[in-house]
N, CA, C and O of each residue as an XYZ file, in Angstrom:
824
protein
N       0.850     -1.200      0.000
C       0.000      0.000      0.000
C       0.880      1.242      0.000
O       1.518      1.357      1.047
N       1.108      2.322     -1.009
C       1.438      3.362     -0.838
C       0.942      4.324      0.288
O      -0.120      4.304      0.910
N       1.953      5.127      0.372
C       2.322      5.796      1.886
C       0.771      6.650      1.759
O      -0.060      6.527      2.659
N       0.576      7.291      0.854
C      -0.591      7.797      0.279
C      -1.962      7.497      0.564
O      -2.914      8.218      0.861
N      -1.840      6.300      0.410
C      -3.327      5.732      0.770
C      -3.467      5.362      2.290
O      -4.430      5.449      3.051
N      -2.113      4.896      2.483
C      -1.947      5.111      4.125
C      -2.701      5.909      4.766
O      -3.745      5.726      5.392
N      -1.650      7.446      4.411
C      -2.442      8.662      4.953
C      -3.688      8.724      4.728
O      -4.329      9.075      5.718
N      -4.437      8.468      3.578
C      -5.916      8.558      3.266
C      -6.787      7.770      4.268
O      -7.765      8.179      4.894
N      -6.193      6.506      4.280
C      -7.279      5.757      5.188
C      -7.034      6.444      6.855
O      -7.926      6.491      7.702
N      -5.903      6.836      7.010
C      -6.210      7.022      8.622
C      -6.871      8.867      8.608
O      -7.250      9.570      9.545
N      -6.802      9.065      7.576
C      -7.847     10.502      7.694
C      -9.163     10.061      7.460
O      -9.964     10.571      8.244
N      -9.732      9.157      6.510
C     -10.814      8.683      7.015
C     -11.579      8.050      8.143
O     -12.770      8.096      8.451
N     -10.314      7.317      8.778
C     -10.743      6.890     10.362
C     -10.658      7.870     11.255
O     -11.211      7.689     12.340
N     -10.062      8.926     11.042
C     -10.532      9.947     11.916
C     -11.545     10.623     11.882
O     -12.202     11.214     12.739
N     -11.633     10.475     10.686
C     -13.329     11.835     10.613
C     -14.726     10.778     10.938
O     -15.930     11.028     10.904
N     -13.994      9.545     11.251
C     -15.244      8.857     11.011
C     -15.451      8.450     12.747
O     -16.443      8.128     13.401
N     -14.064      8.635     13.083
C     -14.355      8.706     14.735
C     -14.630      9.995     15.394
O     -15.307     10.042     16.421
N     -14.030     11.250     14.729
C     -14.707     12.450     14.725
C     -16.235     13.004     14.820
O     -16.745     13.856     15.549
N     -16.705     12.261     13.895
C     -17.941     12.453     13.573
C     -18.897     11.339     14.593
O     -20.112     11.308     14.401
N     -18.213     10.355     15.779
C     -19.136      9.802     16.014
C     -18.953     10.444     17.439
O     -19.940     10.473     18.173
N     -17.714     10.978     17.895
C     -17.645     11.243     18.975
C     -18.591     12.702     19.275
O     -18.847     13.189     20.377
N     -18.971     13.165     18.027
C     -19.689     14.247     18.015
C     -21.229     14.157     17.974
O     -22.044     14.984     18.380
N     -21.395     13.193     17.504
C     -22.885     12.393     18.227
C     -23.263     12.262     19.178
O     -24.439     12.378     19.523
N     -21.852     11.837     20.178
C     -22.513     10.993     21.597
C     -22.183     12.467     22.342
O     -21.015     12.812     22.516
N     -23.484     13.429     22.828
C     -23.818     14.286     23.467
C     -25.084     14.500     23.685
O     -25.893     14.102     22.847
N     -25.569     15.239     24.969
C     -26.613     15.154     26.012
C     -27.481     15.369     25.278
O     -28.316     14.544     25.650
N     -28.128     16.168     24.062
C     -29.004     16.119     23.402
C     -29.631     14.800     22.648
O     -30.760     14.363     22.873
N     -28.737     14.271     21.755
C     -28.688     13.035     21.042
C     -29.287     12.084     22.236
O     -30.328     11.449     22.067
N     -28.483     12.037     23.553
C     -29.045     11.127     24.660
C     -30.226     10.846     24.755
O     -30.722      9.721     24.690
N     -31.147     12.607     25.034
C     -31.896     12.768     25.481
C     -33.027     12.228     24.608
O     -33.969     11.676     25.177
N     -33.018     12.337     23.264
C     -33.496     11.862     21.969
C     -33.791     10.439     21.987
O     -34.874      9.955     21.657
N     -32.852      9.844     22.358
C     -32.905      8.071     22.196
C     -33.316      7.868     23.701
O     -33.399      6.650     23.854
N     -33.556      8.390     24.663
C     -33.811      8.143     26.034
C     -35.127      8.415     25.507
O     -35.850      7.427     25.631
N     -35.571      9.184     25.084
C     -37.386      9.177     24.423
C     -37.969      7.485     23.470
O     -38.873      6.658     23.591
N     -36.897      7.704     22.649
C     -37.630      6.456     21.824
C     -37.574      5.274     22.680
O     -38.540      4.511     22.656
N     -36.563      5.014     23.441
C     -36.737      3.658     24.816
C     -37.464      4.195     25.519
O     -37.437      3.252     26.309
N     -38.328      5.087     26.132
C     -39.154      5.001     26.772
C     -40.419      4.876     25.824
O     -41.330      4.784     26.648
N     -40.868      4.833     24.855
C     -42.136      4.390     24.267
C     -42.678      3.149     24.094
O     -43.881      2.924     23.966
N     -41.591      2.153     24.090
C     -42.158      1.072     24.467
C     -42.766      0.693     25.594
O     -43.855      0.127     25.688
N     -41.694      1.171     26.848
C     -42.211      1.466     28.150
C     -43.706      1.559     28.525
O     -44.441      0.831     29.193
N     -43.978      3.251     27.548
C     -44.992      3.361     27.616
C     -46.424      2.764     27.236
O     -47.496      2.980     27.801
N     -46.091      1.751     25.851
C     -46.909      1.187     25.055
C     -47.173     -0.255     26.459
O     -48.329     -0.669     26.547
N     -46.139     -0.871     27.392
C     -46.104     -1.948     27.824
C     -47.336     -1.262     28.813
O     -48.406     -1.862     28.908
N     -47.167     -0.269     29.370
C     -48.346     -0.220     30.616
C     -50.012      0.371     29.743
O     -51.111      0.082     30.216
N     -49.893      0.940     28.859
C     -50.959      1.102     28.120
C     -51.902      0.047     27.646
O     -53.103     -0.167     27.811
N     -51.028     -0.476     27.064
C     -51.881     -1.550     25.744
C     -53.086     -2.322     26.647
O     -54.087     -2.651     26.010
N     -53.039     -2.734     28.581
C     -53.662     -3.071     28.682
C     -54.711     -1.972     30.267
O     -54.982     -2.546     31.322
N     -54.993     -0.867     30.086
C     -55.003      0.084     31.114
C     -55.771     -0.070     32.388
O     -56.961     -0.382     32.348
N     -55.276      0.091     33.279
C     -55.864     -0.021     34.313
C     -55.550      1.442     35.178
O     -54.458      1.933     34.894
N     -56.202      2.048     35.993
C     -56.302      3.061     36.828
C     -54.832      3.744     37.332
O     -54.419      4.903     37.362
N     -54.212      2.329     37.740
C     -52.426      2.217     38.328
C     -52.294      2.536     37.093
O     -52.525      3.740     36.981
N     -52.034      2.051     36.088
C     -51.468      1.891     34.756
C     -51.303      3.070     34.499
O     -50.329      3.786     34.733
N     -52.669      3.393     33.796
C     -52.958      4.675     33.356
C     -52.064      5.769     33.253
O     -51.591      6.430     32.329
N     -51.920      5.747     35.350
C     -51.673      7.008     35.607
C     -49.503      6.902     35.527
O     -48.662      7.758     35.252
N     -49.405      5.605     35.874
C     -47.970      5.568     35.332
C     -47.413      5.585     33.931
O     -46.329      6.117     33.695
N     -48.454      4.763     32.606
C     -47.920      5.417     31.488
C     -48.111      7.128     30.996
O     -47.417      7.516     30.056
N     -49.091      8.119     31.685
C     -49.135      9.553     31.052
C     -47.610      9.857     32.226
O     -47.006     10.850     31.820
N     -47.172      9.454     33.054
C     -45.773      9.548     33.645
C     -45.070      9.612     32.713
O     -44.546     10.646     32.299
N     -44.955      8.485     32.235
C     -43.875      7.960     30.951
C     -43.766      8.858     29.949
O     -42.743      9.317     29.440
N     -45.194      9.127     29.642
C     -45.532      9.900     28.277
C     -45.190     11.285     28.845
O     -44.344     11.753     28.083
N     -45.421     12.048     29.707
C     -44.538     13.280     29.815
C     -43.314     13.352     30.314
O     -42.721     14.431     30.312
N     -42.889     12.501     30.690
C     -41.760     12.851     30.853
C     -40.766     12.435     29.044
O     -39.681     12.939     28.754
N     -41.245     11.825     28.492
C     -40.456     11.803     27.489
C     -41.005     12.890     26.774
O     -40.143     13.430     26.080
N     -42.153     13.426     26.682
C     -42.560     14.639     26.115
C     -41.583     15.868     26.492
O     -41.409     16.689     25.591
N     -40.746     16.148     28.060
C     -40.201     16.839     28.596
C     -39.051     16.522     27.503
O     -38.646     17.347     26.684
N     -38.634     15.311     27.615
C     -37.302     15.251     26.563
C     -36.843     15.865     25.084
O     -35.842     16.098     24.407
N     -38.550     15.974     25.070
C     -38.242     16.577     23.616
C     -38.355     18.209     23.429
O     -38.193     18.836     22.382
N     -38.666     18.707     24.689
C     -38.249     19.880     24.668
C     -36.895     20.591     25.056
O     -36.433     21.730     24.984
N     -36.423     19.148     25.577
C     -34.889     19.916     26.287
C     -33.923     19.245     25.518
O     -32.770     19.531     25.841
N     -34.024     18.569     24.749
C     -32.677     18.084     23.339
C     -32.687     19.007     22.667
O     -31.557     19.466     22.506
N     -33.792     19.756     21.953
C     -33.467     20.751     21.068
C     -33.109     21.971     21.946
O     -32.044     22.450     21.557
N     -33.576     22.568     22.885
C     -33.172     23.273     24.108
C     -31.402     23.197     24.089
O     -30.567     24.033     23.743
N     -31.313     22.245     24.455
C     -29.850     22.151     25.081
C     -28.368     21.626     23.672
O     -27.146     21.533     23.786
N     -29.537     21.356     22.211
C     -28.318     21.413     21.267
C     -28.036     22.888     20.468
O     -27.122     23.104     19.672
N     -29.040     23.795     20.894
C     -29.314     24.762     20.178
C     -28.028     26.160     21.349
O     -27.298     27.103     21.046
N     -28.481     25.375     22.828
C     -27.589     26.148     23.871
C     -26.000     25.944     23.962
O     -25.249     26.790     24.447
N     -25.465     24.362     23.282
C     -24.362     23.791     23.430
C     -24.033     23.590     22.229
O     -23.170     22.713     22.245
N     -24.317     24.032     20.827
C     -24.406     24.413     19.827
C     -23.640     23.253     19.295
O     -22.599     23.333     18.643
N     -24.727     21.361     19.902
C     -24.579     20.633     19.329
C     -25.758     20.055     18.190
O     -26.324     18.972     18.042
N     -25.790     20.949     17.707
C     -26.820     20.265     16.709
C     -26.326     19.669     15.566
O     -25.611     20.178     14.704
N     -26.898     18.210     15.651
C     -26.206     17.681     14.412
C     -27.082     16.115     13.410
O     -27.964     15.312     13.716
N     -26.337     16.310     12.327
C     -26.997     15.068     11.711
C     -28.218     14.248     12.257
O     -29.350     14.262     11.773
N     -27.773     13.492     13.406
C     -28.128     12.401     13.905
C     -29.070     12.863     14.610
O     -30.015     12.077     14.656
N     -29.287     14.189     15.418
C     -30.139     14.758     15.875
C     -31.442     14.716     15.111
O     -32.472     14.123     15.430
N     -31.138     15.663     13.748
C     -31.894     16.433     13.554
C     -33.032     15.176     12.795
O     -34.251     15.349     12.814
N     -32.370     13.920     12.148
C     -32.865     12.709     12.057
C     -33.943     11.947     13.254
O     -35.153     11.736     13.172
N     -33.082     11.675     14.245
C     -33.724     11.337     15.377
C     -35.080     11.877     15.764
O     -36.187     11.344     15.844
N     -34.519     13.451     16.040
C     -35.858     14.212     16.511
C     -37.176     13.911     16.707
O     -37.868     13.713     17.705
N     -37.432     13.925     15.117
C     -38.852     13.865     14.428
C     -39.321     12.542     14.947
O     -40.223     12.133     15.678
N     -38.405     12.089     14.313
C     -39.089     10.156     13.887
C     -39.640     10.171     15.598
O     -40.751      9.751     15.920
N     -38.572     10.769     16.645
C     -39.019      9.945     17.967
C     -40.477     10.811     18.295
O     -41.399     10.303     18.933
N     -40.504     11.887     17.868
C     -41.875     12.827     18.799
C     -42.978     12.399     17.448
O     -44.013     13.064     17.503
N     -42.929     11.490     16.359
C     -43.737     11.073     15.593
C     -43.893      9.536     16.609
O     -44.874      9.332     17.324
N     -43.276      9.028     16.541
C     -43.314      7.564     17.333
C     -44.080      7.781     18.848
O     -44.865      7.047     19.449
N     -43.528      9.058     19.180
C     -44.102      8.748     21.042
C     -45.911      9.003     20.868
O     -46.759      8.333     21.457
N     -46.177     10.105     19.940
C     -47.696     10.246     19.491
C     -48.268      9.606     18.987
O     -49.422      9.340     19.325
N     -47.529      8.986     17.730
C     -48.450      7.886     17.051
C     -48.849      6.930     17.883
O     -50.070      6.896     18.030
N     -48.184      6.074     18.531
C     -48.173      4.674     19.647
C     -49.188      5.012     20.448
O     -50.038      4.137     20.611
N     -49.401      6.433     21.207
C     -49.920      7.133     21.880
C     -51.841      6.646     21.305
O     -52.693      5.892     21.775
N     -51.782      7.582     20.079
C     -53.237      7.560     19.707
C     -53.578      6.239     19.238
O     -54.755      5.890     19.335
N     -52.718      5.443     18.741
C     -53.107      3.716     18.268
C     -54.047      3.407     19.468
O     -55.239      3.099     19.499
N     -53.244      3.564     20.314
C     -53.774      2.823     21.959
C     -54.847      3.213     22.163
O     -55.808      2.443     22.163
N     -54.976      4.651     22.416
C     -56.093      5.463     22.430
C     -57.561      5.271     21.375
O     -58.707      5.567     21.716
N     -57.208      4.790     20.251
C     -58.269      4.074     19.135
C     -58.610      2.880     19.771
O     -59.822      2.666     19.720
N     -58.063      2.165     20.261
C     -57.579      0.544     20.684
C     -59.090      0.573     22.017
O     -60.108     -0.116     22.095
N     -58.494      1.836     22.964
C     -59.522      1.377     23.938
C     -60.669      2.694     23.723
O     -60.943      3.225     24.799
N     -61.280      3.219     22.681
C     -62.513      3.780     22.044
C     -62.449      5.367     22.816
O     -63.405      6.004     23.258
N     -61.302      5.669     22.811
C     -60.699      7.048     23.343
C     -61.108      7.974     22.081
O     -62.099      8.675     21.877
N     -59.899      7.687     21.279
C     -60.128      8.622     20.265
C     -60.747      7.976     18.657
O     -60.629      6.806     18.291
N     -60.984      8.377     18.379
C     -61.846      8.449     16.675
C     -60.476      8.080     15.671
O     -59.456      8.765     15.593
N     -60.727      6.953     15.022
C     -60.203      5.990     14.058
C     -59.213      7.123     13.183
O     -58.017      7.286     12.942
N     -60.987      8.017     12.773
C     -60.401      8.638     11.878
C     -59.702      9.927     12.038
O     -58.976     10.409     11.168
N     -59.947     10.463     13.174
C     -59.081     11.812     13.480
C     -57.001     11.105     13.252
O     -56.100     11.594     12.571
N     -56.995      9.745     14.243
C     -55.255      9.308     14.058
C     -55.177      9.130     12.748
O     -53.991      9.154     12.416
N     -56.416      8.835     11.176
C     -55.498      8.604     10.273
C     -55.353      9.886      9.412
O     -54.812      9.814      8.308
N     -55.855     11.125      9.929
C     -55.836     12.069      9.509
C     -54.210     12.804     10.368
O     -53.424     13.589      9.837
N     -54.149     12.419     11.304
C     -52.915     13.031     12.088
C     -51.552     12.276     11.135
O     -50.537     12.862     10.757
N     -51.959     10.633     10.879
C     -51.137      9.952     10.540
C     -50.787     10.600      9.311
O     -49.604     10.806      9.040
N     -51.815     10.972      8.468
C     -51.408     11.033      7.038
C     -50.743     12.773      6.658
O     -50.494     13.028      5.479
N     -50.551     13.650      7.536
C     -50.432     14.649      8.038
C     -49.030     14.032      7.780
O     -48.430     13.960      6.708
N     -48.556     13.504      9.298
C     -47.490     13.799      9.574
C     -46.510     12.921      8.474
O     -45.334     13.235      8.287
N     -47.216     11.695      7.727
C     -46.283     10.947      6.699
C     -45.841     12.282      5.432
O     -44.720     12.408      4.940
N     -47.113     13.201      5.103
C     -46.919     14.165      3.979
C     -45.575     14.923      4.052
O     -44.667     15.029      3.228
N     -45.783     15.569      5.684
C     -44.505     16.262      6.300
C     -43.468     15.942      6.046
O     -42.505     16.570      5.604
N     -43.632     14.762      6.360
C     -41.977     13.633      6.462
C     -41.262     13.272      5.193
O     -40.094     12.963      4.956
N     -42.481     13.428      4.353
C     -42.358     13.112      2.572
C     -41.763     14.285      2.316
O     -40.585     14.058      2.043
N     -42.061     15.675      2.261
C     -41.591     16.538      1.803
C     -40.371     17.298      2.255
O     -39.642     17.908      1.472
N     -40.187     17.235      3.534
C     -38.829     17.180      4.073
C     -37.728     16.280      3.678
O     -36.530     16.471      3.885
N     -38.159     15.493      3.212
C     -37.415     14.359      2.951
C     -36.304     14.726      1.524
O     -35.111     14.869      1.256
N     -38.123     14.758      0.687
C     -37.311     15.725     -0.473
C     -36.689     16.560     -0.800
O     -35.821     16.557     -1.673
N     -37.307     18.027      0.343
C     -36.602     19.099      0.241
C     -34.958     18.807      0.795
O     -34.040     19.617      0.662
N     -34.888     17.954      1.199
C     -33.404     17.292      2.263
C     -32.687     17.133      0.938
O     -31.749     17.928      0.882
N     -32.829     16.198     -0.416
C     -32.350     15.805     -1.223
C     -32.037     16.724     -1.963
O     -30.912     16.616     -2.451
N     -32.802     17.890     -2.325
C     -32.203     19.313     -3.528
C     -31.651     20.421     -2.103
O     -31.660     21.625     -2.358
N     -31.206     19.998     -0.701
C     -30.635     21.064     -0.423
C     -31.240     21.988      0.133
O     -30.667     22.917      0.701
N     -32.682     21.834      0.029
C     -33.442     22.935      0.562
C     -33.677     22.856      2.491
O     -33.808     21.841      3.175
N     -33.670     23.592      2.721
C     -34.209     23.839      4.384
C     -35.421     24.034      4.333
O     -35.860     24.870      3.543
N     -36.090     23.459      4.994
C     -37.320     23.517      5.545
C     -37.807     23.810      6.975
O     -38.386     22.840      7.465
N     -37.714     25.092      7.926
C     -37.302     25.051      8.887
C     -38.543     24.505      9.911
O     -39.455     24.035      9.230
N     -38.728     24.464     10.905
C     -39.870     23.634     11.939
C     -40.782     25.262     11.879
O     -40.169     26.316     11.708
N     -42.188     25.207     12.039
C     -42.936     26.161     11.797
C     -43.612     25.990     13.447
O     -44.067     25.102     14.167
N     -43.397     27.145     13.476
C     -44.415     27.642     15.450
C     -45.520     26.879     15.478
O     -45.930     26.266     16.464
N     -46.017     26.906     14.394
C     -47.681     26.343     14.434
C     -47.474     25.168     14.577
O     -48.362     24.599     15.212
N     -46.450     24.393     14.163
C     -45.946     22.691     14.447
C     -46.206     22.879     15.839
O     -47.217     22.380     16.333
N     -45.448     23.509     16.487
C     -44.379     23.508     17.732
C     -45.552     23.498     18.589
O     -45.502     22.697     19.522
N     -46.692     24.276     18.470
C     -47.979     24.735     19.342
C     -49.098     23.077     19.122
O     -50.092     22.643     19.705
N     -48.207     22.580     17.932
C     -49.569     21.518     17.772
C     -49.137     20.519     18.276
O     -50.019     19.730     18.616
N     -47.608     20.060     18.570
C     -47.080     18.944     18.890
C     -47.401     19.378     20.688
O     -48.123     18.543     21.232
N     -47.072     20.234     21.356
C     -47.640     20.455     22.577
C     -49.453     20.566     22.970
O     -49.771     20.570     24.159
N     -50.091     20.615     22.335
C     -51.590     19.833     22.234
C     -51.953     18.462     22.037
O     -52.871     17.759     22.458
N     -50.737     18.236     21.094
C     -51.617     16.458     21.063
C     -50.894     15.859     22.378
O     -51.298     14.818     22.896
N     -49.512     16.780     23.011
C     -49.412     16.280     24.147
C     -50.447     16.433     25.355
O     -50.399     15.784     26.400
N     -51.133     17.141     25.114
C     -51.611     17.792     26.535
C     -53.139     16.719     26.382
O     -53.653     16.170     27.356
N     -53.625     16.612     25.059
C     -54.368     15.894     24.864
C     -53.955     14.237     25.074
O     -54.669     13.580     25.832
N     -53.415     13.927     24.757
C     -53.050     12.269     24.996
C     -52.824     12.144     26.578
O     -53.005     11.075     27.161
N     -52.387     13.397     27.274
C     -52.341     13.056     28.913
C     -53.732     13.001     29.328
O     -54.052     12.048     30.039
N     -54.619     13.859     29.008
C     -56.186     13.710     29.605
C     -56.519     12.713     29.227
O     -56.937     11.994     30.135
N     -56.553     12.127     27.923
C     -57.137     11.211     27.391
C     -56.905      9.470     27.986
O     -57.760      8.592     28.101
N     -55.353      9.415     28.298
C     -54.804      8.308     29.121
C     -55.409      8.461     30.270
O     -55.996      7.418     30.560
N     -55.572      9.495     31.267
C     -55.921     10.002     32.714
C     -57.291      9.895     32.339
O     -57.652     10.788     33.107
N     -57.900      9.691     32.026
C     -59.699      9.762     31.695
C     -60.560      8.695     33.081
O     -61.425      9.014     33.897
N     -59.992      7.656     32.890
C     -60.540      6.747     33.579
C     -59.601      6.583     35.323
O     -59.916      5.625     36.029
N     -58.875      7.250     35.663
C     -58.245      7.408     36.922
C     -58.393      8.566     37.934
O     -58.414      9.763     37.645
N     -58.432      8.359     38.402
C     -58.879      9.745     39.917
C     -58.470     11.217     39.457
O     -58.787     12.209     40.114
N     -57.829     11.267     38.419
C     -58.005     12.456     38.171
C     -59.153     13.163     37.724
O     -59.479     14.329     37.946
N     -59.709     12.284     37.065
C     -61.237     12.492     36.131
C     -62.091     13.460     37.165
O     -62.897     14.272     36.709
N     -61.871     13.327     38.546
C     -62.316     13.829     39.464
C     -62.634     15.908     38.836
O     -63.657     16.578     38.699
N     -61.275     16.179     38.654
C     -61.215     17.584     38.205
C     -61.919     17.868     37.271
O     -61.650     19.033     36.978
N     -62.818     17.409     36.499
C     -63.157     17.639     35.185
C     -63.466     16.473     34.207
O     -63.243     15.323     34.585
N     -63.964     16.710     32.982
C     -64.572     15.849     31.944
C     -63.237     15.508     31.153
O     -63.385     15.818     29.971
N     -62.056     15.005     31.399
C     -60.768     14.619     30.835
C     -61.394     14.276     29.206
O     -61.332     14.872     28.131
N     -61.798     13.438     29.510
C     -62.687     12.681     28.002
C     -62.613     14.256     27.000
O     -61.738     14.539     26.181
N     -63.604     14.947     27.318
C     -63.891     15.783     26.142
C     -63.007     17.054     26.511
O     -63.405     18.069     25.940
N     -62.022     17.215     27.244
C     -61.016     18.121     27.110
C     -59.944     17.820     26.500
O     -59.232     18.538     25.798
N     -59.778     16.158     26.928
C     -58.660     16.152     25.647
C     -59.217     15.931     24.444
O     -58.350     16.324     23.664
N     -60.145     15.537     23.801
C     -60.614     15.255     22.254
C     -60.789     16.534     21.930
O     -60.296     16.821     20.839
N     -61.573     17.824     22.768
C     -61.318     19.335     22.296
C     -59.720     19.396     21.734
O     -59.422     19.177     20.559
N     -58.999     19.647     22.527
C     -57.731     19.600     22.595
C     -56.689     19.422     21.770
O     -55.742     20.143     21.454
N     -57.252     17.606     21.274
C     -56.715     16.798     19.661
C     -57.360     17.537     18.636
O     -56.627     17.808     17.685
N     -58.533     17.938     18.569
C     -59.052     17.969     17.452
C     -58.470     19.794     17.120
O     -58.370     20.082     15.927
N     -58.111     20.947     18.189
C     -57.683     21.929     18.081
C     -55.822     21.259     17.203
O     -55.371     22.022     16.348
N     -55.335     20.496     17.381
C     -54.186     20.102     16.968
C     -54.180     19.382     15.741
O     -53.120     19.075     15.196
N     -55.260     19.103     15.287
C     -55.454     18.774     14.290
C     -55.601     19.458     13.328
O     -55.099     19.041     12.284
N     -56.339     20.763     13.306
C     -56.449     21.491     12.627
C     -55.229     22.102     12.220
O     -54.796     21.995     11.072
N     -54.401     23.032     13.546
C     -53.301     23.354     13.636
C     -52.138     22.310     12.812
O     -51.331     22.800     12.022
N     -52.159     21.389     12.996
C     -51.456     20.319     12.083
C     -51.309     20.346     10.399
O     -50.423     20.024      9.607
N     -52.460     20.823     10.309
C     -52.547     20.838      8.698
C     -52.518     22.451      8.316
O     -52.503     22.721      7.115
N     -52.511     23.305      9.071
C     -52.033     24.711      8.856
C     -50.665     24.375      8.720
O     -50.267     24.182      7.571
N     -49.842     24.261      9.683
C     -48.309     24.347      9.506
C     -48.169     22.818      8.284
O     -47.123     22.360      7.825
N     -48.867     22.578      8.160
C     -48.275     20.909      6.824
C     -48.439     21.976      5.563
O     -47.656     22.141      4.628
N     -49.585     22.588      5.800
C     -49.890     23.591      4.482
C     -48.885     24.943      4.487
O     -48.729     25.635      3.481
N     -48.348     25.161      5.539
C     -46.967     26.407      5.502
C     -45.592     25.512      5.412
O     -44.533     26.123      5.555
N     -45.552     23.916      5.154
C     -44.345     23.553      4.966
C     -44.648     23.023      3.387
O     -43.662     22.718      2.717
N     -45.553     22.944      2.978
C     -46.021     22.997      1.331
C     -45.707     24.105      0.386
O     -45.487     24.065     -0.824
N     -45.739     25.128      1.240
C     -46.017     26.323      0.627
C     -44.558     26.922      0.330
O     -44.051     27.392     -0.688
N     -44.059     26.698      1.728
C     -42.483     27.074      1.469
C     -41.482     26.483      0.220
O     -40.746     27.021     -0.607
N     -41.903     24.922      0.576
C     -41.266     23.969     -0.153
C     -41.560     24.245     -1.483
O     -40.646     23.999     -2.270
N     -42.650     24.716     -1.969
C     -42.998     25.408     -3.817
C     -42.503     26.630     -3.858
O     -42.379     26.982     -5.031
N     -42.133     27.507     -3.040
C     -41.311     28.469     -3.334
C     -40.161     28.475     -3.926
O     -39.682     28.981     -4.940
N     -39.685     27.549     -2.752
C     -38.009     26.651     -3.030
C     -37.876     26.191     -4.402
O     -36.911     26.536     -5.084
N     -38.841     25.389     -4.867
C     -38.947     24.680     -5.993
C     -39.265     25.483     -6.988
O     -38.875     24.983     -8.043
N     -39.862     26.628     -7.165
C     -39.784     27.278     -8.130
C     -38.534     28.443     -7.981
O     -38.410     29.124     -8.999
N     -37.958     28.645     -7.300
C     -36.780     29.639     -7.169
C     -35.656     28.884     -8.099
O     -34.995     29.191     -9.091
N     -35.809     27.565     -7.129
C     -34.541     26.995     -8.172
C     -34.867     26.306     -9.631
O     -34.039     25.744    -10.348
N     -36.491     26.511     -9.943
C     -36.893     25.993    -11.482
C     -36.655     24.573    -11.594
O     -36.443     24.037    -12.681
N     -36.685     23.976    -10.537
C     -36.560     22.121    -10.291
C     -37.652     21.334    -11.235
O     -37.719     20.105    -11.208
């Protein structure tokens, strides 16, 4: 092997240990500490009981907390990266989706409101995806940000429905108010990440 390729390969093993050592930070953690807790959460759900209940909306906010303090703390430690920005989504798509399955499962929420959330958030994911491939940014829209904190606030009443909290109030129809306000909101910001994304696409005449 020339001395050449030598050097080549151990500059590739560096950037490639470079690049992983730059992964493993408290944000990224905090990210994959969400997606292991959804199973968690799915294990005390799937069959609910009162105890249950009230320990999976535990689960479910506190990994909800997670996903406000990874982007929080990569944006403060100005680790934002690749693997993050990958991670992110998929996990605060995974902790909701699992969320409302269950919620269909035991006659919580309406079939068709999750396949309207579902097909929402696959469009999103489609077009980001693309815009990812020509280069374009697509940045996260407020109106996301306001809707992903509703279907949280909603999936906690909605889990809590049948446990001593119910005591305070009609949980039932505060959280389905709640979803269905996030629903709407959902397809406003899907329709301001459409809108952007044809801008993009006609700027650059794609």
């Amino acid at each position: 092997m020339r001395v050449s390729e030598v050097w080549k390969q151990a500059g590739i093993g560096l950037a490639k240990s470079a690049a992983w050592d730059t992964n493993i930070n408290l944000p990224n953690f905090l990210t994959v500490s969400r997606i292991l807790l959804i199973p968690v959460f799915v294990v005390l759900f799937v069959t609910p009981t009162p105890a249950r209940s009230v320990a999976a909306a535990v689960v479910f906010v506190v990994a909800a907390v997670t996903d406000m303090l990874d982007g929080y703390l990569a944006r403060r430690r100005s680790q934002i990266t690749k693997l993050g920005r990958l991670l992110d989504p998929i996990a605060d798509k995974l902790l909701v989706l699992s969320a409302l399955i269950l919620l269909v499962q035991c006659d919580r929420v309406s079939a068709l409101v999750t396949i309207l959330i579902i097909a929402r958030e696959v469009a999103v994911t489609g077009i980001r995806a693309i815009a990812a491939t020509e280069g374009m940014i697509l940045s996260a829209e407020l109106t996301g940000k306001y809707k992903m904190a509703l279907q949280v606030v909603a999936v906690v009443f909605l889990v809590l429905e049948d446990t001593a909290f119910a005591q305070f109030g009609n949980l039932h129809v505060a959280g389905t108010v709640t979803l269905y306000v996030s629903l709407v909101l959902g397809y406003v910001s899907g329709a301001k990440y459409l809108l952007n994304f044809w801008r993009q696409v006609t700027l650059k005449e794609l």
